[in-house]
N, C-alpha and C positions, 0 to 999 in steps of 0.2 A: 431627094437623093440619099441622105442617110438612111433614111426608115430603108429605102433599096438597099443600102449597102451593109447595114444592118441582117435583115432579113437573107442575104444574099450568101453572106460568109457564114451564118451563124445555118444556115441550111447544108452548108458543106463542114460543119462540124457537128458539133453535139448541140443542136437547136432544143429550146432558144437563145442558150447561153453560147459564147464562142473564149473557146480556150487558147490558150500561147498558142499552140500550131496554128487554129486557126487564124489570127489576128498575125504572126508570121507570113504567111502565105497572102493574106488580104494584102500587107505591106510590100510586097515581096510585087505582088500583080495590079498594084494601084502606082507603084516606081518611088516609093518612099524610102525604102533601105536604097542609097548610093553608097553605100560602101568606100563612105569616105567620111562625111560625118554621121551618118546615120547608118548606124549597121544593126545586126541582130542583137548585141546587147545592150544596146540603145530603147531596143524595141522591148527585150525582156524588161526591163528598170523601169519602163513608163507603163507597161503591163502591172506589174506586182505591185506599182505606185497606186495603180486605179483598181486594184481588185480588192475592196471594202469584203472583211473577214468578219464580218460583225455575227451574230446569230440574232437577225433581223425576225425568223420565223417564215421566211418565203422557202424558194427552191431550186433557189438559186446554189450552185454546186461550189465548192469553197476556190477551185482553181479557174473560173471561171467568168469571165466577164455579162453581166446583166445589161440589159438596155442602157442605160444613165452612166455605167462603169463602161462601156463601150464610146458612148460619146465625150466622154471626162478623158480616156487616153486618148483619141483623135488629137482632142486640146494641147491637151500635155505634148502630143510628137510634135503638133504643128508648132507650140511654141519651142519645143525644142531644135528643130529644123529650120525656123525661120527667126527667132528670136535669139537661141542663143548658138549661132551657128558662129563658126568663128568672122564668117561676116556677117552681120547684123543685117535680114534684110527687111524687117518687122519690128516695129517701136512696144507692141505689148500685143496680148494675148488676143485679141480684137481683130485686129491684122493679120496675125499671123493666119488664124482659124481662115480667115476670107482667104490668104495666099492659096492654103490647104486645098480648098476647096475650088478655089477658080486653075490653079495647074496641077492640081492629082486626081482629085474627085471628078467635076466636070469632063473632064477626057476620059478617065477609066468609064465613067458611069455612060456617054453618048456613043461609045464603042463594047462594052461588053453587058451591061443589065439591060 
């Protein structure tokens, strides 16, 4: 369901990499931004956090999220939506990732990929 969801978003942006719009709108259609604790600059902050600037030697575009920096923000929202939401509903990053994935992923992924 990631390598889908991966593939999926990064095909409606600048493939293979997927940039803030794209990762935006993935959030946006997978019902992650509620607009209550989690809003768009929620989403930017956990973006810029995972997008590794290094000059690695790949081709990978500097605004732009890679496979591995794609799955590192997932983490990062889900702990920050389920961990440090002002109700705690996830004890560590473990948890939270499996919440992610059994009510956002799961549903988006059995109805739209």
């Amino acid at each position: 369901m990631l390598r889908d969801l991966l593939i999926h978003t990064a095909a409606k942006d600048t493939f293979p990499q997927i940039t803030m719009f794209g990762v935006e709108e993935m959030s946006l259609a997978i019902g992650l931004i509620d607009n209550k604790h989690v809003r768009k600059d929620s989403i930017n902050r956990n973006f810029i956090a995972s997008n590794q600037l290094g000059d690695s030697g790949n081709d990978t575009k500097a605004n732009a999220l890679s496979r591995y920096e794609f799955i590192e923000f997932l983490v990062r929202m889900s702990v920050f939506k389920y961990k440090e939401a002002p109700v705690k509903l996830a004890r560590n990053a473990v948890e939270s990732f499996e919440r992610f994935i059994n009510e956002l992923l799961i549903p988006y992924h059995s109805q739209k990929l």
